[in-house]
Backbone as XML, in Angstrom:
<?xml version="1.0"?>
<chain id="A" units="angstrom">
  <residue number="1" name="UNK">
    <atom name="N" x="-4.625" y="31.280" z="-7.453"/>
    <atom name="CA" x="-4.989" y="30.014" z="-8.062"/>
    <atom name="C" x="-3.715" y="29.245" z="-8.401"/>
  </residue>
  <residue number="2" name="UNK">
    <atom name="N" x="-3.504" y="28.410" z="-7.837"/>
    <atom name="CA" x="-2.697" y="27.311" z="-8.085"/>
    <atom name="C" x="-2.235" y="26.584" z="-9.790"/>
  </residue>
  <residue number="3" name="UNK">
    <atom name="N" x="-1.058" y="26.728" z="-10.111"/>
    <atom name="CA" x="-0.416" y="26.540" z="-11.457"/>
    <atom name="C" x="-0.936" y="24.620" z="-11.890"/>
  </residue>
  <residue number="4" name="UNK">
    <atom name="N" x="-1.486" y="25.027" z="-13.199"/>
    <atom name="CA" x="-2.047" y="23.719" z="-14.004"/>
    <atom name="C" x="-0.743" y="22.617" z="-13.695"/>
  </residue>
  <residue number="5" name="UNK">
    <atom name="N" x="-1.394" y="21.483" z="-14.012"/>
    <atom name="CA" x="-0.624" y="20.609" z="-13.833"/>
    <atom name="C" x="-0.385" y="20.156" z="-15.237"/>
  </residue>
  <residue number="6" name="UNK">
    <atom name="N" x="0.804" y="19.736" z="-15.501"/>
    <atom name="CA" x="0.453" y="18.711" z="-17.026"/>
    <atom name="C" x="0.607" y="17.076" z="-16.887"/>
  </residue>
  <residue number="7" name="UNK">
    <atom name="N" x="-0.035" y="17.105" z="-18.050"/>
    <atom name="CA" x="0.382" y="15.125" z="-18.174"/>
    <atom name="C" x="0.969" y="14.737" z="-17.990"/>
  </residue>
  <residue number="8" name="UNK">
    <atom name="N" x="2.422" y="15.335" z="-18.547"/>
    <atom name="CA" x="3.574" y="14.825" z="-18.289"/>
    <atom name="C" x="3.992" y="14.687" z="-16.954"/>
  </residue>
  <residue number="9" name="UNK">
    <atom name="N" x="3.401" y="15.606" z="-15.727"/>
    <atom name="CA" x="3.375" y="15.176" z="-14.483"/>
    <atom name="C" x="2.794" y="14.298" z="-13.911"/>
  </residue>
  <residue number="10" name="UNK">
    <atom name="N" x="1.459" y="14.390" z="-14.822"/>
    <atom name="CA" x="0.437" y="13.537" z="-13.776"/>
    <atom name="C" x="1.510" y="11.979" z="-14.564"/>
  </residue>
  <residue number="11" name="UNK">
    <atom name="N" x="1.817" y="11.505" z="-15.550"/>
    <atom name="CA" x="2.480" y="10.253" z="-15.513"/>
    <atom name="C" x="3.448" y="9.967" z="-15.033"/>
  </residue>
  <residue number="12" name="UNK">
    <atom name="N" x="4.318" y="11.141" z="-14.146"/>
    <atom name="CA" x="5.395" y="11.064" z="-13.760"/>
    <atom name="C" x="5.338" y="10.636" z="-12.327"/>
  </residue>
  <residue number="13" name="UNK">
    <atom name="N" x="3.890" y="11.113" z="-11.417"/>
    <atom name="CA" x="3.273" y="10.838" z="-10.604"/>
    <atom name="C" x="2.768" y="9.327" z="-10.334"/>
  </residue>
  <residue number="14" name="UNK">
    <atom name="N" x="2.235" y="8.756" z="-11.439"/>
    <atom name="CA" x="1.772" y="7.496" z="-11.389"/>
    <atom name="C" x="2.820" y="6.352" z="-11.272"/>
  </residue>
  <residue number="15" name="UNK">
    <atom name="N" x="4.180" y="6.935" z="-12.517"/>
    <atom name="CA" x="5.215" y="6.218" z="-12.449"/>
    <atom name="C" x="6.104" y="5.974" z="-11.091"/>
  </residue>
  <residue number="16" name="UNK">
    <atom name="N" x="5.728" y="7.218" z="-10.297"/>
    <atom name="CA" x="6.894" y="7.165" z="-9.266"/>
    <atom name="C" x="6.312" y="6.627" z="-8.360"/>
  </residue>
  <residue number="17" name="UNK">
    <atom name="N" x="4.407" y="6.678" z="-8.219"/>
    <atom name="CA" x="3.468" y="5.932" z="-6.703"/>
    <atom name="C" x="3.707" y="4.230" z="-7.330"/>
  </residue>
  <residue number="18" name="UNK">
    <atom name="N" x="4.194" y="3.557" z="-8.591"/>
    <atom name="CA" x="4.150" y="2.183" z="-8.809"/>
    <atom name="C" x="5.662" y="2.203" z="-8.335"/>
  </residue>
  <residue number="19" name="UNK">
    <atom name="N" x="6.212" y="2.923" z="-8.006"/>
    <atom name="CA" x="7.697" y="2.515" z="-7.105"/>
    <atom name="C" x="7.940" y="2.519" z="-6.292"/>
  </residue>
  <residue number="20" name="UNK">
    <atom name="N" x="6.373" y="2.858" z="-5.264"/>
    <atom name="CA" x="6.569" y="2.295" z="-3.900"/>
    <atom name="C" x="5.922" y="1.027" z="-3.753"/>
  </residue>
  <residue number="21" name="UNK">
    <atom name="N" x="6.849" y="0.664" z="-2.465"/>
    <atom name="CA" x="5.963" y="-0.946" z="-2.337"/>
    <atom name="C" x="4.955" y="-0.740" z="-1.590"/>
  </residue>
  <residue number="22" name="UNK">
    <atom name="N" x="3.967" y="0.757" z="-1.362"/>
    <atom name="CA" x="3.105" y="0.468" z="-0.388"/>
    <atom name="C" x="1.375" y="0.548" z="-0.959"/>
  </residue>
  <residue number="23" name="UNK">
    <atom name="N" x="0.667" y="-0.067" z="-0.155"/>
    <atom name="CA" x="-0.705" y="-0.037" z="-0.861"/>
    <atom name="C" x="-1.044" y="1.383" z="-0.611"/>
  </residue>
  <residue number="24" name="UNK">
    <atom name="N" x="-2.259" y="1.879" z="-1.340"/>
    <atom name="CA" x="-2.617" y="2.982" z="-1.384"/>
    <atom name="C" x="-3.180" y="3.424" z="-0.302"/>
  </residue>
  <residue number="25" name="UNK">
    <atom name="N" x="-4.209" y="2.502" z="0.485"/>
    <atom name="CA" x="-4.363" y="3.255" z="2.075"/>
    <atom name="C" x="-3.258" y="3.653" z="2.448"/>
  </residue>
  <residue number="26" name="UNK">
    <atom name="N" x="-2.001" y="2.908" z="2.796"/>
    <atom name="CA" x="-0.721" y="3.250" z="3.596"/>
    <atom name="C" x="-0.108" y="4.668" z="2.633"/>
  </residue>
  <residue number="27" name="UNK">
    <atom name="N" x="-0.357" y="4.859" z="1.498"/>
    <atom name="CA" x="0.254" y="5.750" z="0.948"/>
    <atom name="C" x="-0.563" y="7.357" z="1.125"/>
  </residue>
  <residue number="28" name="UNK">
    <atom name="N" x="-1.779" y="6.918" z="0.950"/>
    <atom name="CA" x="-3.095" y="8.524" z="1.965"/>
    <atom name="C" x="-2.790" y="8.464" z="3.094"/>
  </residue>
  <residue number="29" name="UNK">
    <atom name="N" x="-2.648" y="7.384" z="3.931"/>
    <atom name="CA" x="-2.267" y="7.709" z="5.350"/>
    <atom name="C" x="-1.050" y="8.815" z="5.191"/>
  </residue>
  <residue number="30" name="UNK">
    <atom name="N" x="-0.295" y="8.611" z="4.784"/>
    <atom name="CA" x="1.093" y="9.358" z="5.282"/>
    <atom name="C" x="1.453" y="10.390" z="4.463"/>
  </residue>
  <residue number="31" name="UNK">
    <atom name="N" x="0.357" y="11.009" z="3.622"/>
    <atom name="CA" x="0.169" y="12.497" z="2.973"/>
    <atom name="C" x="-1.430" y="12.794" z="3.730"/>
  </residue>
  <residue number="32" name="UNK">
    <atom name="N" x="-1.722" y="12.279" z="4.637"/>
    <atom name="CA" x="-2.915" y="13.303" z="5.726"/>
    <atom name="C" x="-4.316" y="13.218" z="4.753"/>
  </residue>
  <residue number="33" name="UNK">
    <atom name="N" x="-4.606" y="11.771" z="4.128"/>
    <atom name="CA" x="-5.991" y="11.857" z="3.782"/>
    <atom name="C" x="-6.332" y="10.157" z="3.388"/>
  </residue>
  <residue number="34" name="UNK">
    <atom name="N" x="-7.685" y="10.221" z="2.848"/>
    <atom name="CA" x="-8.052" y="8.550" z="3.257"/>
    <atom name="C" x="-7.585" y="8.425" z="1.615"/>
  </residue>
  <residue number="35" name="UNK">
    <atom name="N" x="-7.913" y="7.016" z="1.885"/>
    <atom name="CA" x="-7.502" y="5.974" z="0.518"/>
    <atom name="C" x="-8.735" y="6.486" z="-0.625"/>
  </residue>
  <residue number="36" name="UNK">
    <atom name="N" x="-10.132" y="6.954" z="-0.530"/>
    <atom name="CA" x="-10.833" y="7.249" z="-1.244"/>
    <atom name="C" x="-10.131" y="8.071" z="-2.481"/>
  </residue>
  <residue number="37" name="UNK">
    <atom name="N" x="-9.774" y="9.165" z="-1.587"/>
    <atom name="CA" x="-9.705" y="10.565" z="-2.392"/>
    <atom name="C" x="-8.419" y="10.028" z="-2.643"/>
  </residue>
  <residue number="38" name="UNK">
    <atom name="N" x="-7.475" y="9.457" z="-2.465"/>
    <atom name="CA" x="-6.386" y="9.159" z="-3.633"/>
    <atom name="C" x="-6.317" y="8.244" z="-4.391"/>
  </residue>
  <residue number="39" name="UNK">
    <atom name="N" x="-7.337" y="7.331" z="-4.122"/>
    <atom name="CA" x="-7.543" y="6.315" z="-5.506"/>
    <atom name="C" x="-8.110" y="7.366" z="-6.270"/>
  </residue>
  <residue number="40" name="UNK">
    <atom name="N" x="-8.803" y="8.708" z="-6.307"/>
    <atom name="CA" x="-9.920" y="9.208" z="-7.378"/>
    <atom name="C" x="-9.027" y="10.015" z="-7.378"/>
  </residue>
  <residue number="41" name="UNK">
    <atom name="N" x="-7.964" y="11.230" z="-7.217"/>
    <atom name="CA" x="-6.497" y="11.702" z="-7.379"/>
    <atom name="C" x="-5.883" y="10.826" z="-8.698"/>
  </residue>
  <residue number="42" name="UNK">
    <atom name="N" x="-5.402" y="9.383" z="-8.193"/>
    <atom name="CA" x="-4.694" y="8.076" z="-8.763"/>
    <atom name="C" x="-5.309" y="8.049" z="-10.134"/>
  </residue>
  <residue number="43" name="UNK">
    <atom name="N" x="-6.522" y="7.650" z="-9.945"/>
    <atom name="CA" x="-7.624" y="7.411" z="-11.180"/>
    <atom name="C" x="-8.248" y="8.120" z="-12.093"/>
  </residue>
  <residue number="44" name="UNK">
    <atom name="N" x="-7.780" y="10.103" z="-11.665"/>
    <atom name="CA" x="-8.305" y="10.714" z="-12.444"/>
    <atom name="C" x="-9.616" y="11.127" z="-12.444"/>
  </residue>
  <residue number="45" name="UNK">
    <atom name="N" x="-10.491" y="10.753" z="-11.358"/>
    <atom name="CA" x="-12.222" y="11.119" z="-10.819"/>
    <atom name="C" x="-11.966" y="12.500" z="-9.952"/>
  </residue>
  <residue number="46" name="UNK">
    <atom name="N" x="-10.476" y="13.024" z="-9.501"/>
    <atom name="CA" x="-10.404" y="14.142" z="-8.924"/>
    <atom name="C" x="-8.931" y="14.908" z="-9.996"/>
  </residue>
  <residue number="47" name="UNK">
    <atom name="N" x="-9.195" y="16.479" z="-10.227"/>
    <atom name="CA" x="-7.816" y="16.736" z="-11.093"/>
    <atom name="C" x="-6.487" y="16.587" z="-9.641"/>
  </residue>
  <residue number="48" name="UNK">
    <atom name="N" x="-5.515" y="16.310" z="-10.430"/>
    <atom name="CA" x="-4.375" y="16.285" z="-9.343"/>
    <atom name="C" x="-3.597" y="17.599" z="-8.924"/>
  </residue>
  <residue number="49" name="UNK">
    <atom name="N" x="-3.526" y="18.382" z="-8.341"/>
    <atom name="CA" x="-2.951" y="19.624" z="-8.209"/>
    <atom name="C" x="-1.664" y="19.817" z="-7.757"/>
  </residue>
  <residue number="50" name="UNK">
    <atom name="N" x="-1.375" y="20.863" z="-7.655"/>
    <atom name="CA" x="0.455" y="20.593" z="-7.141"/>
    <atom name="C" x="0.378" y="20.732" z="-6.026"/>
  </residue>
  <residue number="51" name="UNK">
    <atom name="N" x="-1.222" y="21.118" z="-4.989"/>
    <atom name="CA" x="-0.789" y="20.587" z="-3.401"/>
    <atom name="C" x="-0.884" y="19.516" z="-3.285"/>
  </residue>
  <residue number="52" name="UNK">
    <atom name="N" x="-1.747" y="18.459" z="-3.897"/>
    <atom name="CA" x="-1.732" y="17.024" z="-4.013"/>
    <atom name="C" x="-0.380" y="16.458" z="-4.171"/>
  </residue>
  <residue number="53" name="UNK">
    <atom name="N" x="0.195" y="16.971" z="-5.491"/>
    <atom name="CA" x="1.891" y="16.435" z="-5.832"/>
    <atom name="C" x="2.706" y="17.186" z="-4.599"/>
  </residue>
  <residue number="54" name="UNK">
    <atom name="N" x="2.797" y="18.093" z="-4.338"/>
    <atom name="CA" x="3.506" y="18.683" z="-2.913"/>
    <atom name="C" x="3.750" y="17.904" z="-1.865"/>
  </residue>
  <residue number="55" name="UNK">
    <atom name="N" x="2.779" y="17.158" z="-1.233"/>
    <atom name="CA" x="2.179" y="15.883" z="-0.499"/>
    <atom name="C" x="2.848" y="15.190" z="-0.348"/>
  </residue>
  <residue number="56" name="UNK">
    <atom name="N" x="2.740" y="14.410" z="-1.688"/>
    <atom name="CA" x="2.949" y="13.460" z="-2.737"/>
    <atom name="C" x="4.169" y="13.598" z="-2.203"/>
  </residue>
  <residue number="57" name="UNK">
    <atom name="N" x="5.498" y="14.079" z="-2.975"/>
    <atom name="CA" x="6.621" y="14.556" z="-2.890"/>
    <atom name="C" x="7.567" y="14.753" z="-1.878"/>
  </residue>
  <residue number="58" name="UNK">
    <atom name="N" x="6.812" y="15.354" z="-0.927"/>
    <atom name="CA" x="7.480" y="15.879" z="0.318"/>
    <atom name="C" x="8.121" y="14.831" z="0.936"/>
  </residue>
  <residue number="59" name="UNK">
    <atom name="N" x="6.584" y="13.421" z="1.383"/>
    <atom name="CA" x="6.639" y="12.488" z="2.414"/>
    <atom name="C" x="8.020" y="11.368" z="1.255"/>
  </residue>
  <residue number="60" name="UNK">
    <atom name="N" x="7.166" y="11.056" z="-0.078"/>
    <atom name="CA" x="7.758" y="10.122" z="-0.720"/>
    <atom name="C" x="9.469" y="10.487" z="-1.253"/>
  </residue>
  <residue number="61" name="UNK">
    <atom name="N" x="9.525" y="11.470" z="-1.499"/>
    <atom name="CA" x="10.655" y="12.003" z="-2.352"/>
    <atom name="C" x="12.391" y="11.195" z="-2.451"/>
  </residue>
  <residue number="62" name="UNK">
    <atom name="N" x="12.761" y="11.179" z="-1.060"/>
    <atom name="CA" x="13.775" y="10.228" z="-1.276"/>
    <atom name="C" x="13.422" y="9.038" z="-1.310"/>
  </residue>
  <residue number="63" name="UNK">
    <atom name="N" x="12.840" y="8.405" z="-0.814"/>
    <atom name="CA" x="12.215" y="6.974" z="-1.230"/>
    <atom name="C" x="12.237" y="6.591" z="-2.910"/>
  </residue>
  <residue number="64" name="UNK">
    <atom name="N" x="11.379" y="7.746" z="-3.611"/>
    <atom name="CA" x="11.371" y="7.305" z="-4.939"/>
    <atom name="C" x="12.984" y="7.696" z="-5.870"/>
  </residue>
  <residue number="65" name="UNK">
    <atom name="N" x="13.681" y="8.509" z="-5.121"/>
    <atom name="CA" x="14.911" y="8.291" z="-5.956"/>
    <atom name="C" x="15.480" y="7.582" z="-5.790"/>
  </residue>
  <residue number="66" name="UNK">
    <atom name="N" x="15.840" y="7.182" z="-4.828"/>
    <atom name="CA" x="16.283" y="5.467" z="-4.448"/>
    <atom name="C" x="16.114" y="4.489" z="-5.031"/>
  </residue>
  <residue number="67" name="UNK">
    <atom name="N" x="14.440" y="4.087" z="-5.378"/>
    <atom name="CA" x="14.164" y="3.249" z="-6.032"/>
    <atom name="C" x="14.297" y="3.548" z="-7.960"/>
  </residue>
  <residue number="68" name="UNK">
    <atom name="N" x="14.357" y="4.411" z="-8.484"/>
    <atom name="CA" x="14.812" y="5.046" z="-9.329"/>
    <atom name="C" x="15.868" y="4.832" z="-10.214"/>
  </residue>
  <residue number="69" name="UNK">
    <atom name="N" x="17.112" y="5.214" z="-8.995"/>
    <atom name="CA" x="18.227" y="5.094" z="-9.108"/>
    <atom name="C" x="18.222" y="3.475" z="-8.946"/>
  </residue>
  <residue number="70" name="UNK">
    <atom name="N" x="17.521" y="2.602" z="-8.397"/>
    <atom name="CA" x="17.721" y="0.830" z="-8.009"/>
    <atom name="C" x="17.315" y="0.499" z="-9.748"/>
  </residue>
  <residue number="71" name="UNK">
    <atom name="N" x="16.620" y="1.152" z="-10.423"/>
    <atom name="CA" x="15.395" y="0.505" z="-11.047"/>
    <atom name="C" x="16.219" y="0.450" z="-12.452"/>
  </residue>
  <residue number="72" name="UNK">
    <atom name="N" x="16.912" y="1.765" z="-12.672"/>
    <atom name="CA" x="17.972" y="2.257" z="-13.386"/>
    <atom name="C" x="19.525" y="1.516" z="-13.631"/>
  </residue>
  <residue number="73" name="UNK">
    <atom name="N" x="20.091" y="0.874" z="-12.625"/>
    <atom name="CA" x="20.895" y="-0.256" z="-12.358"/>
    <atom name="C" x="20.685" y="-1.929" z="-12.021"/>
  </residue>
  <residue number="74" name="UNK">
    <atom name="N" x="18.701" y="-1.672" z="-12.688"/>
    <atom name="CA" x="18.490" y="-3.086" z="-12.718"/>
    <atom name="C" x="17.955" y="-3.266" z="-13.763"/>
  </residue>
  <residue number="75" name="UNK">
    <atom name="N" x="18.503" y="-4.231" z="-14.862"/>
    <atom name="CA" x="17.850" y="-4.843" z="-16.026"/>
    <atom name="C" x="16.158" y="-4.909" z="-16.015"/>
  </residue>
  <residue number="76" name="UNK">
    <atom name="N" x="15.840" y="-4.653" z="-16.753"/>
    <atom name="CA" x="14.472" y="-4.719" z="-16.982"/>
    <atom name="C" x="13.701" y="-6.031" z="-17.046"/>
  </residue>
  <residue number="77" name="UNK">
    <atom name="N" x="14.569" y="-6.980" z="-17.226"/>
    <atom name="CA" x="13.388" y="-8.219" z="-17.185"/>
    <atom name="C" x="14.009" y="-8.951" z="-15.981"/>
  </residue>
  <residue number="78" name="UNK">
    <atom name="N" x="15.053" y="-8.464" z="-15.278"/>
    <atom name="CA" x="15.052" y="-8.508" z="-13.585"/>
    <atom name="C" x="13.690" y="-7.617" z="-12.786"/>
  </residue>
  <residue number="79" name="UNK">
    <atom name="N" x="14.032" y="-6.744" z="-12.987"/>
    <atom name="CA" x="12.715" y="-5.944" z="-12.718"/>
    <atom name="C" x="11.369" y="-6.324" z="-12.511"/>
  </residue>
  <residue number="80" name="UNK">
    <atom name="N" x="11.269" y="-6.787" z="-13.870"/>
    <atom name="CA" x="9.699" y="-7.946" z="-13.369"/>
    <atom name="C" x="9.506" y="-8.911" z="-12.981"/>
  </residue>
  <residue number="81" name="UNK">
    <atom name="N" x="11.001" y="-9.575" z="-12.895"/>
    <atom name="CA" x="10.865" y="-10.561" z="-11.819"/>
    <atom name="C" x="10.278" y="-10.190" z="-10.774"/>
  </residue>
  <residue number="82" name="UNK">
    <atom name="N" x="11.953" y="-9.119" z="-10.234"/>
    <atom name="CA" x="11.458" y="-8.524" z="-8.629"/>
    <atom name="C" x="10.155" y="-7.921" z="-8.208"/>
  </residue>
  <residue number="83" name="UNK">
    <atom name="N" x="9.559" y="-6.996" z="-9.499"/>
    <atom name="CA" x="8.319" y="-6.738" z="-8.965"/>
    <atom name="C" x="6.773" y="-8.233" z="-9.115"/>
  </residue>
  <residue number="84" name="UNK">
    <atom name="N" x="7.068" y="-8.986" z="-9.391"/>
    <atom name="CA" x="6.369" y="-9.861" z="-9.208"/>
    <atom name="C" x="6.362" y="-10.879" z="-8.027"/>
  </residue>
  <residue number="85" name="UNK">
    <atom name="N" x="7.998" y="-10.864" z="-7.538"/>
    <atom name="CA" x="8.097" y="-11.173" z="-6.188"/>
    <atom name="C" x="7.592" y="-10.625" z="-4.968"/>
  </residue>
  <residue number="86" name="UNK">
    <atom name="N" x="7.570" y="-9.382" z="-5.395"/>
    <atom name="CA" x="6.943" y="-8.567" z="-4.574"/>
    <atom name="C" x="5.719" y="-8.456" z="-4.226"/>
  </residue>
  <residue number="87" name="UNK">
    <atom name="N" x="4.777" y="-8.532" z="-5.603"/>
    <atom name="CA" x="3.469" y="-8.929" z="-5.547"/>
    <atom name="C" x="3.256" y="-10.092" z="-4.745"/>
  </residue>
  <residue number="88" name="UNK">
    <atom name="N" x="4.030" y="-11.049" z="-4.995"/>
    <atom name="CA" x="3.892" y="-12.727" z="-4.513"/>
    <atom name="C" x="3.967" y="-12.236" z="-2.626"/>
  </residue>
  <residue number="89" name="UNK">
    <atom name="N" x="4.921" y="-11.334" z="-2.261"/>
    <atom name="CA" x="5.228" y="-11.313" z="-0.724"/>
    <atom name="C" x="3.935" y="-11.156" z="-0.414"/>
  </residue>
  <residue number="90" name="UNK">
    <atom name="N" x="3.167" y="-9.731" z="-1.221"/>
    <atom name="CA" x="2.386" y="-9.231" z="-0.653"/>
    <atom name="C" x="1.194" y="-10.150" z="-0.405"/>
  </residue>
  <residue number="91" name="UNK">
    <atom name="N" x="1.026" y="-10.848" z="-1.432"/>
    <atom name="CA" x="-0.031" y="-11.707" z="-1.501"/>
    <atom name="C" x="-0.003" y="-12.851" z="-0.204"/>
  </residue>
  <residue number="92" name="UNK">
    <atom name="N" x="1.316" y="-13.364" z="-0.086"/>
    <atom name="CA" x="1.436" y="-14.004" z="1.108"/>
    <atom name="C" x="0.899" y="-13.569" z="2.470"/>
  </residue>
  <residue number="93" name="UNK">
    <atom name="N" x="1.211" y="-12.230" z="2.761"/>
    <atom name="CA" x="1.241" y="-11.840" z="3.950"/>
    <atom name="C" x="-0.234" y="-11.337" z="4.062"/>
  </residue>
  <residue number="94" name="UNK">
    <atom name="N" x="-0.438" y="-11.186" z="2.986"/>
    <atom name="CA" x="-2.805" y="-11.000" z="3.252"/>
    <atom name="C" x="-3.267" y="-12.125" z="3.640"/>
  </residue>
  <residue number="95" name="UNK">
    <atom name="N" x="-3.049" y="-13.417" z="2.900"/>
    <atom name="CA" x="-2.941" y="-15.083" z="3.245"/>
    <atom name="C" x="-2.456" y="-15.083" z="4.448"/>
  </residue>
  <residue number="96" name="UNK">
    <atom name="N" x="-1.364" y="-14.476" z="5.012"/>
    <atom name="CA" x="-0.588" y="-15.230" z="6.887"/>
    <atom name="C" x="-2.041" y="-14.204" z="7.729"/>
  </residue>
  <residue number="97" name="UNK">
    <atom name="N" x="-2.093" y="-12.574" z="7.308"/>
    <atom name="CA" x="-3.084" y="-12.231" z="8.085"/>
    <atom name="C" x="-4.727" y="-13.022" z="8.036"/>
  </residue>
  <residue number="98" name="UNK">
    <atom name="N" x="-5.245" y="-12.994" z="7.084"/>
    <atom name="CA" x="-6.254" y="-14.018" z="6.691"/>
    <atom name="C" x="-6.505" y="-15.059" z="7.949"/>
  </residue>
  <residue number="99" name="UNK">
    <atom name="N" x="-5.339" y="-16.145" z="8.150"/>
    <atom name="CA" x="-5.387" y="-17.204" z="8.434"/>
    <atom name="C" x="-5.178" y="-16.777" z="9.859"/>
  </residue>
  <residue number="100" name="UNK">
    <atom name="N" x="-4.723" y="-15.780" z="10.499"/>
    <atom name="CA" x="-4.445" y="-15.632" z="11.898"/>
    <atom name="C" x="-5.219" y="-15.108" z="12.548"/>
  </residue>
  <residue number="101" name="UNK">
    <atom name="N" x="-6.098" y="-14.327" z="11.751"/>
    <atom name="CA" x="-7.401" y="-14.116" z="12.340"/>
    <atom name="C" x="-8.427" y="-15.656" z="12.227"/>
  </residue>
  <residue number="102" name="UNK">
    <atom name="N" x="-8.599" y="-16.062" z="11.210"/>
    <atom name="CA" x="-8.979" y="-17.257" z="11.510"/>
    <atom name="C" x="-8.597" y="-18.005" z="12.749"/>
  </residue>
  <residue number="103" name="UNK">
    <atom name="N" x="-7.373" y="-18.202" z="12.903"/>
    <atom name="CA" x="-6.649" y="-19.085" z="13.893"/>
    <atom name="C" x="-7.427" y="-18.376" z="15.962"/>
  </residue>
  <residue number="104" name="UNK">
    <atom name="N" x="-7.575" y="-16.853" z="15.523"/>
    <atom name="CA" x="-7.775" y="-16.255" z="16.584"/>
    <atom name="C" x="-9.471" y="-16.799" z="17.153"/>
  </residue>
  <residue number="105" name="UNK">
    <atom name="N" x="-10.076" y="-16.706" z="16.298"/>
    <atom name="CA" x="-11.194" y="-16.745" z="15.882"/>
    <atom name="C" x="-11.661" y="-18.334" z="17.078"/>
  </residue>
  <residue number="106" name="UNK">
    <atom name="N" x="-10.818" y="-19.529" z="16.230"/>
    <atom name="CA" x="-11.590" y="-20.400" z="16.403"/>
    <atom name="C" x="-10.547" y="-20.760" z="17.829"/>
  </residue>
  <residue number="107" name="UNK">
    <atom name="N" x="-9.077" y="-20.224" z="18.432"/>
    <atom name="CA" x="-8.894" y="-20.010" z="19.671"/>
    <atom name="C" x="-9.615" y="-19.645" z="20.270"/>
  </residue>
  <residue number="108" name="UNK">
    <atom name="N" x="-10.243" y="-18.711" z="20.131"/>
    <atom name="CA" x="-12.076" y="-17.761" z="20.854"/>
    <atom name="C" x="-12.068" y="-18.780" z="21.078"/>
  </residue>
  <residue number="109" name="UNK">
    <atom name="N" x="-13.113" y="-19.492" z="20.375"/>
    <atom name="CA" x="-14.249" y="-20.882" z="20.427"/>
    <atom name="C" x="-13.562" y="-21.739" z="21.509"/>
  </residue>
  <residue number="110" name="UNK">
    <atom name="N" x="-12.790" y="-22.090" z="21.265"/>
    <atom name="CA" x="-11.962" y="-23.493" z="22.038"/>
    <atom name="C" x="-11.665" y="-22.561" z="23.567"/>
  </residue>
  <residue number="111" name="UNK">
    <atom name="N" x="-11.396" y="-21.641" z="23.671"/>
    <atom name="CA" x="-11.604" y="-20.980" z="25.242"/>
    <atom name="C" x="-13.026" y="-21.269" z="26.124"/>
  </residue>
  <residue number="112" name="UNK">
    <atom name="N" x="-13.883" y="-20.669" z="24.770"/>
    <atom name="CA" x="-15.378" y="-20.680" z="25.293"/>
    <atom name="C" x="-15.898" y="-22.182" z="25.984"/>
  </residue>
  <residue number="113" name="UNK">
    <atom name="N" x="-15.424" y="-22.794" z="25.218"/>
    <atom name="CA" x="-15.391" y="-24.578" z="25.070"/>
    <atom name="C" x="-14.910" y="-24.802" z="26.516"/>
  </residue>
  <residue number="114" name="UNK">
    <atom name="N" x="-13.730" y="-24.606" z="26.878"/>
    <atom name="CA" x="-13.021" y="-25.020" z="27.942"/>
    <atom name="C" x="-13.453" y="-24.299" z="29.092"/>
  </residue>
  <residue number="115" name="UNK">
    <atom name="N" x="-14.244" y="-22.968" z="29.141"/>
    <atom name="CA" x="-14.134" y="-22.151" z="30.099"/>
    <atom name="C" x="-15.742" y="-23.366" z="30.405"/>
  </residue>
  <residue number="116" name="UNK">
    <atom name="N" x="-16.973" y="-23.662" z="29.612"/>
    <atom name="CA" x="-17.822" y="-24.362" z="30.138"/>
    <atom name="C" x="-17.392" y="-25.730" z="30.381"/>
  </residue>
  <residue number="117" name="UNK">
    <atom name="N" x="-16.437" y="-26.010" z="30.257"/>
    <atom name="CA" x="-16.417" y="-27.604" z="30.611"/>
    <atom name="C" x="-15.479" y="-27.259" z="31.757"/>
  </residue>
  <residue number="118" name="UNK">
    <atom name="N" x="-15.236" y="-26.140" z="32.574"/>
    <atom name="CA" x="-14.306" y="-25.861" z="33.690"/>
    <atom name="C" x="-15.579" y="-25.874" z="34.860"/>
  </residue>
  <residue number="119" name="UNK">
    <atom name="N" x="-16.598" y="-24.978" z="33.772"/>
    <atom name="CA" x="-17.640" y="-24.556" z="34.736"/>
    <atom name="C" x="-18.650" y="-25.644" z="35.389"/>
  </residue>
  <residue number="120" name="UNK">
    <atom name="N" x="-18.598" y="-26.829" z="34.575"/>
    <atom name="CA" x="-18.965" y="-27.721" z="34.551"/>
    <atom name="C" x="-18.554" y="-28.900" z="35.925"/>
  </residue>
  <residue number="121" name="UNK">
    <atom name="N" x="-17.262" y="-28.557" z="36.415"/>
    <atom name="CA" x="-16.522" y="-29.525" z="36.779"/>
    <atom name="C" x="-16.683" y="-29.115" z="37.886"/>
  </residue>
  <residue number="122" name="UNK">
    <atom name="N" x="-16.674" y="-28.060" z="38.280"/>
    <atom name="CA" x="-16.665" y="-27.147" z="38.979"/>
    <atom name="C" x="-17.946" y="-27.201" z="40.368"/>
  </residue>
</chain>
C-alpha cells in the first residue's frame, strides 16, 4: 500500500500545477490520462497519491524549478502582472482560434457558392 500523502504536499502540488502555463487537458495529456480525472485529482473528488504526484513530477519537474527559481527573482506585484498577461495571451489565442474556425466555416460556404455558380456557367 502506497505511503499517505499530506497537505502539505497536496498544496505544494497545486502551487507548482499554477506554475505551469498549461491548461489542464494539456497537463493529463502528458502524465497518460484525461482532463476528467485530474481536474477531480486537482479538486480533491479523487485522493492524490504519490503515483499521481510521481506523474506529476517526473514529466513537470524541471519545468517547475525553473519557474520557481523565475518566480523567486521576480517581485511579487511583477508577478501578477506577468501572470495576468499571461491569462490575457491565453485568452487571445481562444479568440484567434474561435474566429478561424469561423473564418473556415464561412470559406466552406463561399466555395459551395462558387462551385454552383461554376456549375451553372457551365
Amino acid at each position: 500500500m502506497s505511503q499517505t500523502v499530506t497537505q502539505a504536499e497536496i498544496d505544494q502540488f497545486k502551487a507548482d500545477r499554477e506554475l505551469l502555463p498549461y491548461r489542464d487537458n494539456e497537463i493529463a495529456k502528458s502524465i497518460g490520462m484525461d482532463r476528467s480525472n485530474f481536474s477531480s485529482y486537482y479538486n480533491g473528488k479523487l485522493p492524490i497519491t504519490r503515483a499521481f504526484l510521481r506523474k506529476f513530477y517526473f514529466v513537470h519537474l524541471d519545468e517547475i524549478k525553473k519557474a520557481r527559481q523565475w518566480f523567486i527573482s521576480f517581485p511579487e506585484d511583477k508577478a501578477s502582472v506577468f501572470e495576468n498577461s499571461l491569462k490575457e495571451i491565453f485568452l487571445m489565442t481562444d479568440g484567434l482560434s474561435k474566429k478561424v474556425a469561423e473564418m473556415e466555416l464561412q470559406i466552406g460556404g463561399i466555395l459551395e457558392q462558387m462551385k454552383k455558380i461554376e456549375s451553372r456557367l457551365l
